[in-house]
N, C-alpha and C positions, 0 to 999 in steps of 0.2 A: 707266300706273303699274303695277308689277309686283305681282301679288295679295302673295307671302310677303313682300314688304319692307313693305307697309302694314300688313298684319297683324302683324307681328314689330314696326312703330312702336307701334300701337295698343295692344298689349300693353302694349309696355314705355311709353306713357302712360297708363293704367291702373294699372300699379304704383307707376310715381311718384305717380300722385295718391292712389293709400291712403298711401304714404308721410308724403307733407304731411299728410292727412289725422288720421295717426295723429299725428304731432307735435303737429297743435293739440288731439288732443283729450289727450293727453299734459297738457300747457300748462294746459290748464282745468281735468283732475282735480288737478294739484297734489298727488300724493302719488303717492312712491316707488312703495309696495307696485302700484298698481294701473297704475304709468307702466312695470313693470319687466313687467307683463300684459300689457298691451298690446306691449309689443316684444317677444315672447313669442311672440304670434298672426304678428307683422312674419315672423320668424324662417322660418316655414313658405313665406310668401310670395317670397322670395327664389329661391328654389332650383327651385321652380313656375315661374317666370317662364323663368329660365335654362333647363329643361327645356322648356316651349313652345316660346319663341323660335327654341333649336337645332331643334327637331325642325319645326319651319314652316319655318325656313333649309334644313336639309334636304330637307326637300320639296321646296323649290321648285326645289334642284338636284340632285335625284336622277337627272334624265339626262342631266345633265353632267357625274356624277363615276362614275369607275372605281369597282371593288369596294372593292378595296385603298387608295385614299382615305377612300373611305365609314368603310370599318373602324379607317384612322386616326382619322377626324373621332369617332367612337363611345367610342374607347379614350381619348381628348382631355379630351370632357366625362367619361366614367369618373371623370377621374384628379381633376378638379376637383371633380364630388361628392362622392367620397373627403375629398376634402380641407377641403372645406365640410360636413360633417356627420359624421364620424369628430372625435373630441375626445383 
């Protein structure tokens, strides 16, 4: 099995399980103010994840891609950050 594609699963199961996590605990506080906290804390976590993921993906095919790929694949997520944290 390939090291970056487990790691980049693993990850991304680790996220989803704060996910659920955060939902039930969501669920059991029962009140807005501190449901709209907790998705809050979520917020951060998203964009972490997408940032590992790529850069382990990257890794793992750093000698299989040209420069000039490399530099598209960088300018890619840019543009998605951008766009997820710019309001």
């Amino acid at each position: 099995m390939d090291k970056a594609a487990f790691s980049m699963a693993m990850l991304r199961i680790v996220s989803g399980s704060l996910e659920l996590t955060a939902a039930i605990v969501i669920l059991r506080l029962n009140d807005v103010q501190k449901a709209l906290a907790v998705n809050s804390m979520l917020a951060l976590v998203g964009p972490l994840v997408l940032i590992s993921t790529t850069m382990i993906g990257l890794t793992g095919l750093a000698d299989k891609l040209s420069p000039v790929k490399f530099i598209w694949i960088l300018a890619g997520v840019g543009c998605l950050l951008i766009g997820i944290l710019r309001k």
